[in-house]
C-alpha positions as CSV (number, residue, x, y, z in Angstrom):
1,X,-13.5,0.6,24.5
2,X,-12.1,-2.2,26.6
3,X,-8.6,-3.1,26.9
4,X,-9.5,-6.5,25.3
5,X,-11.5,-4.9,22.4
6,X,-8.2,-2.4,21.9
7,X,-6.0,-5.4,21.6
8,X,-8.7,-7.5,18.8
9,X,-8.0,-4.2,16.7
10,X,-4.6,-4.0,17.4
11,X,-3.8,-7.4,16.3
12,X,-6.3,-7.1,13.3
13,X,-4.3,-4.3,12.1
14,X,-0.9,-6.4,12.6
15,X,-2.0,-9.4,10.3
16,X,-3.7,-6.5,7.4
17,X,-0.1,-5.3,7.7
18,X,1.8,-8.6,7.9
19,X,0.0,-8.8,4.7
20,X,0.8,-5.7,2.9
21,X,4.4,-5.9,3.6
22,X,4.5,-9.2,1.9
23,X,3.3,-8.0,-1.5
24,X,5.4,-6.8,-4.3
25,X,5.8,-6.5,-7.9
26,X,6.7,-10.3,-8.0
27,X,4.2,-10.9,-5.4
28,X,0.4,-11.5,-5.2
29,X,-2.3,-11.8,-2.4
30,X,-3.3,-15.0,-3.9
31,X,0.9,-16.6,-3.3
32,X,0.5,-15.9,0.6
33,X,-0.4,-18.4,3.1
34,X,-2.0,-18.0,6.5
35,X,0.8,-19.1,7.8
36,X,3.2,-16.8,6.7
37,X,1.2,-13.9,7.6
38,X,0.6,-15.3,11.0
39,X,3.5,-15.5,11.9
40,X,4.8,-12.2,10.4
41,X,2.0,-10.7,12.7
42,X,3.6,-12.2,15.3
43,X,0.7,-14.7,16.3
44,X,-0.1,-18.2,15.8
45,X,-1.9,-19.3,13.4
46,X,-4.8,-20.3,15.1
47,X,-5.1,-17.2,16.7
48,X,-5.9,-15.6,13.1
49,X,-9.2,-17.4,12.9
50,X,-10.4,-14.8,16.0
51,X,-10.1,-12.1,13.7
52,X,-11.4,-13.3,10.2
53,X,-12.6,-16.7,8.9
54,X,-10.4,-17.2,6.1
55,X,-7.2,-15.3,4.0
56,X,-9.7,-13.9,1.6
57,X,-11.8,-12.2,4.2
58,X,-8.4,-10.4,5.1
59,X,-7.8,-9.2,1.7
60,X,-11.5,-8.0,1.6
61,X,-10.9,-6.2,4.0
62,X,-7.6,-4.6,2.7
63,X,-9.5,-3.7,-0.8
64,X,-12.2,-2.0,1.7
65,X,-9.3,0.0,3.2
66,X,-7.7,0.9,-0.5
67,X,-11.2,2.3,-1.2
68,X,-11.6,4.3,1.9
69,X,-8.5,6.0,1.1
70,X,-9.7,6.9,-2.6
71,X,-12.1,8.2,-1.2
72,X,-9.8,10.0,1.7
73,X,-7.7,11.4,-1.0
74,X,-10.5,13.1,-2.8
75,X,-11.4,15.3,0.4
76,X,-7.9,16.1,0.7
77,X,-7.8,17.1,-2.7
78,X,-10.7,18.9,-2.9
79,X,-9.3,21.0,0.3
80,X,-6.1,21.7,-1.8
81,X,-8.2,22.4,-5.0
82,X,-10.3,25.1,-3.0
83,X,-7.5,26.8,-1.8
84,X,-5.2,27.0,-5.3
85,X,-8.0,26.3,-7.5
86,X,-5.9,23.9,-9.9
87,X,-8.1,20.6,-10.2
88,X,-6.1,18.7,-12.6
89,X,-2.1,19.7,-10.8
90,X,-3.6,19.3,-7.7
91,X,-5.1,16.2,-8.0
92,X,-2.2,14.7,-9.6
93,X,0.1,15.4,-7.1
94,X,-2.1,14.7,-4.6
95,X,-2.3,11.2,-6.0
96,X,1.4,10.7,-6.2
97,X,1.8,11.5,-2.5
98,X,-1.1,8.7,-1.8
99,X,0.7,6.3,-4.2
100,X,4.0,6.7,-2.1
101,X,2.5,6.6,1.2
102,X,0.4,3.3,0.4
103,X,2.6,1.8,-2.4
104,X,1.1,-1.9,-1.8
105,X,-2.7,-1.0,-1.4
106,X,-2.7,0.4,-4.7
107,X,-0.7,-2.4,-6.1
108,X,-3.5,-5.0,-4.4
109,X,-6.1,-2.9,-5.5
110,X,-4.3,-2.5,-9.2
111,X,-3.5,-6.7,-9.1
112,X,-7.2,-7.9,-8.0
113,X,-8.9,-5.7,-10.3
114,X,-8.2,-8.4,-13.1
115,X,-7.5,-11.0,-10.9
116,X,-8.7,-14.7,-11.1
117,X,-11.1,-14.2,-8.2
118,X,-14.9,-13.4,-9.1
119,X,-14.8,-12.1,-5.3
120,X,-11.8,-9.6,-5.4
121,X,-12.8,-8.2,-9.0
122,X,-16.3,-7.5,-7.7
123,X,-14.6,-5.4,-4.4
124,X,-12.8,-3.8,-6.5
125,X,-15.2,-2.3,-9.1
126,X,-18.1,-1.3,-6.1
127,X,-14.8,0.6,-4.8
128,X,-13.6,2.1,-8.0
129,X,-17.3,3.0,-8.8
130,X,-17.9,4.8,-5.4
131,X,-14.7,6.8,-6.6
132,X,-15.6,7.6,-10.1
133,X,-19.2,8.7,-8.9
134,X,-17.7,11.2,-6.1
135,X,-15.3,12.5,-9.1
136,X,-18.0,12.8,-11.4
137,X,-19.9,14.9,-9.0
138,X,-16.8,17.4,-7.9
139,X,-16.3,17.7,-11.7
140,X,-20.1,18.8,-13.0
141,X,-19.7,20.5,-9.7
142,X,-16.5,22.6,-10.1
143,X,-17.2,23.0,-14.3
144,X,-20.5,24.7,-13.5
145,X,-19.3,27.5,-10.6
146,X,-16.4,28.0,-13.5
147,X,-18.9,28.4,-16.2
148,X,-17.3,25.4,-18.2
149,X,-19.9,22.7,-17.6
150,X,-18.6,19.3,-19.3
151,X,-20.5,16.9,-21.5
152,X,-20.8,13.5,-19.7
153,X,-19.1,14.0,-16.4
154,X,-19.2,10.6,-15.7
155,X,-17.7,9.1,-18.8
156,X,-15.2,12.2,-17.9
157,X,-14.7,10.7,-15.0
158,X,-13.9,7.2,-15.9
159,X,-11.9,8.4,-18.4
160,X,-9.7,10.2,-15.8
161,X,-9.7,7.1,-13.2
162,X,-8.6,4.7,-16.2
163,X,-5.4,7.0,-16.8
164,X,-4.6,7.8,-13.1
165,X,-4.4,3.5,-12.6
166,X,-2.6,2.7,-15.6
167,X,-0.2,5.9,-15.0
168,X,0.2,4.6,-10.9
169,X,0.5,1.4,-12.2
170,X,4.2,2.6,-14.1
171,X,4.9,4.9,-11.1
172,X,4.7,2.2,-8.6
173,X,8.5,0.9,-9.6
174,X,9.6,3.8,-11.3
175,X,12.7,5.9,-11.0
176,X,12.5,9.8,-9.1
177,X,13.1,11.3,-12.7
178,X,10.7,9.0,-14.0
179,X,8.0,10.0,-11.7
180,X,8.4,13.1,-12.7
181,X,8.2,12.6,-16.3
182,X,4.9,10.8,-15.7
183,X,3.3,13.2,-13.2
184,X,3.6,15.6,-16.3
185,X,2.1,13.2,-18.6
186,X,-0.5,12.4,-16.7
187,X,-1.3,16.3,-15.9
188,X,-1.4,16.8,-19.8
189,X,-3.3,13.3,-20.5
190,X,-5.7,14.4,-18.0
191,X,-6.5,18.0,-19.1
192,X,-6.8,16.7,-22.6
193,X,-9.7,14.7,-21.7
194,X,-11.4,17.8,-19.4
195,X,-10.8,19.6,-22.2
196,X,-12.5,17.9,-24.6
197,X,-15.6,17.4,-22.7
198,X,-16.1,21.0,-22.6
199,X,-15.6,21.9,-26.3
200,X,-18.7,18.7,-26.5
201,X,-20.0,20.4,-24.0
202,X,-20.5,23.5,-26.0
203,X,-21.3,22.3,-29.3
204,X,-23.6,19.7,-27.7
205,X,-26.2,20.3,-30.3
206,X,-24.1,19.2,-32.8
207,X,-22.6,16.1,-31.7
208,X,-23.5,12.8,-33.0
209,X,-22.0,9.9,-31.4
């Protein structure tokens, strides 16, 4: 790669991150300016027009990256899982350490999910459904080499994804002792549901929904 070419990603990767240190509990993607994030890049304004056409495409690309690391985090986890075999504890924690490393991500990605903009919500989904597909697959997966095969992995799985955003969602401001009163809650929450789908899962032929 040219020297040029190094510097277009270089700079890319300074306005994606003027933007993320900008947002907060208070603040939104859609309350930034150009301008502002320009400048906290430390380029001029113009200049940002070389890199993408408008705001929006930035935050695109930000809810691209928020999914890429979903997706990171579940081949980390599944590393973890293979080695001390606890899905739910290990996912769970692996999570946490995700949500503290890439606090404002997962608040974009949390935030534009219900947002005002058609755009952002439909990013969001394809990226939450790529992650609820992988998880449903690991889960019939690991339920069927454990004998304990699970009725609906997929609703199983959305299930599990809706806790694990509203529980990061509360962990994103809260106290140490609070995080660790949730990581619990969320380890319980979570096995509750696996559970469940394999008692269905074994008295299938008498279930009616």
């Amino acid at each position: 790669m040219s020297a040029r070419a190094e510097q277009k990603l270089r700079t890319r990767r300074a306005l994606m991150d003027a933007a993320l240190s900008q947002l907060s509990a208070e603040r939104g993607f859609g309350s930034l300016s150009l301008r502002e994030v320009a400048r906290e890049a430390g380029i001029a304004p113009t200049s940002f027009y070389r890199h993408f056409s408008e705001l929006d495409e930035l935050g695109l690309a930000l809810v691209d990256e928020g999914g890429v690391a979903l997706r990171q985090l579940m081949r980390q986890a599944r590393k973890r899982i293979a080695r001390n075999g606890s899905a739910i504890s290990t996912s769970v924690d692996t999570f946490l350490e995700y949500l503290g490393n890439n606090a404002n991500l997962f608040r974009l990605m949390l935030r534009e999910r219900t947002g005002v903009s058609k755009q952002f919500r439909t990013a969001v989904k394809a990226e939450i459904d790529h992650f609820v597909t992988e998880l449903a697959d690991d889960l019939a997966r690991f339920g069927e080499e454990r004998g304990k095969p699970l009725y609906n992995a997929r609703t199983v799985a959305e299930a599990m994804v809706t806790l694990v955003f509203n529980q990061g969602a509360e962990a994103l401001d809260a106290s140490r002792e609070e995080k660790e009163q949730l990581r619990q809650r969320l380890k319980m929450e979570l096995r509750m549901v696996l559970l469940g789908s394999q008692v269905m899962a074994r008295h299938r032929s008498t279930i009616k929904l």
